[in-house]
N, C-alpha and C positions, 0 to 999 in steps of 0.2 A: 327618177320618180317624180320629184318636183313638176318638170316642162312635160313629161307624157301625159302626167296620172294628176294633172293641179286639180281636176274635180274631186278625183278619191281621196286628195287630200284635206279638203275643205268639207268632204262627207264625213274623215273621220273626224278632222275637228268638231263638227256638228254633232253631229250621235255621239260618238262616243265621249268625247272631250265637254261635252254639255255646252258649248259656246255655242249661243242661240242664230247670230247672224254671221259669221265668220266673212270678211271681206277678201281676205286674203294668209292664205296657209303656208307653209314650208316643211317640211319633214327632214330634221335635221338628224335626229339619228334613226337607229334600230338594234335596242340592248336585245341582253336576252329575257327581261323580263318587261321590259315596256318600248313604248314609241314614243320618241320628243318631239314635239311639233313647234311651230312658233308659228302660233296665229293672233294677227294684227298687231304684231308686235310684242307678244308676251307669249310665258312658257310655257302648255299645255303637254303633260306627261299622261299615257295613255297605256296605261298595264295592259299582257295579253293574260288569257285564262290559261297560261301554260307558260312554263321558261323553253324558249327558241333553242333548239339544238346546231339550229345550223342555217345555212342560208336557202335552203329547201324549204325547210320549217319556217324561216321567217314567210317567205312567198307565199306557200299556200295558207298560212295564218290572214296573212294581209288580205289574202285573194279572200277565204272566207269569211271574214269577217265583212267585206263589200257584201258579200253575196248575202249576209245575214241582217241586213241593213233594209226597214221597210221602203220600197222605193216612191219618191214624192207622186203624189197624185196615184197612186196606186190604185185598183178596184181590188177590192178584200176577195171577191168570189172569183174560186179557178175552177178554173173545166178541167177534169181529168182529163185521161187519155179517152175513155169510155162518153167523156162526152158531160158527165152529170158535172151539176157545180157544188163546190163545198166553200162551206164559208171558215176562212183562216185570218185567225183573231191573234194579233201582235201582241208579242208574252208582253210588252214593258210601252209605258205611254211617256212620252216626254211631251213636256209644258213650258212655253218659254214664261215664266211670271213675267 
């Protein structure tokens, strides 16, 4: 995970971990009820909405939760399939103070 995925790992320390500039991530374990990271040197634990049954359940947790991650520089407005655009407002605002 570390050497494939070092971005999704510095994404989740970001979002979800609240660590504003993360330089450098590691993803040291995967319980069943959270993820340990060690970003920049220190311990960041990362509950999932749900306890992991298994290592399927971890994968697609992990995968969704990438996918549930606003992506930087985004444009808010999608085009359907039909073409129109709708505007999609991010449930939660993060602030770095």
């Amino acid at each position: 995970m570390n050497d494939d995925h070092a971005e999704a790992v510095l994404a989740y320390a970001k979002h979800y971990g609240g660590v504003s500039n993360p330089a450098a991530a590691r993803m040291v374990s995967v319980k069943a009820e959270t993820m340990e990271l060690e970003v920049d040197g220190a311990s960041v634990s990362i509950a999932f909405d749900h306890t992991l049954t298994d290592s399927e359940d971890a994968h697609r947790t992990l995968v969704a939760m990438l996918r549930a991650m606003p992506k930087e520089g985004a444009d808010l407005g999608a085009i359907s399939p039909t073409g129109e655009r709708s505007l999609q407002r991010p449930t939660a605002v993060h602030r770095a103070l």
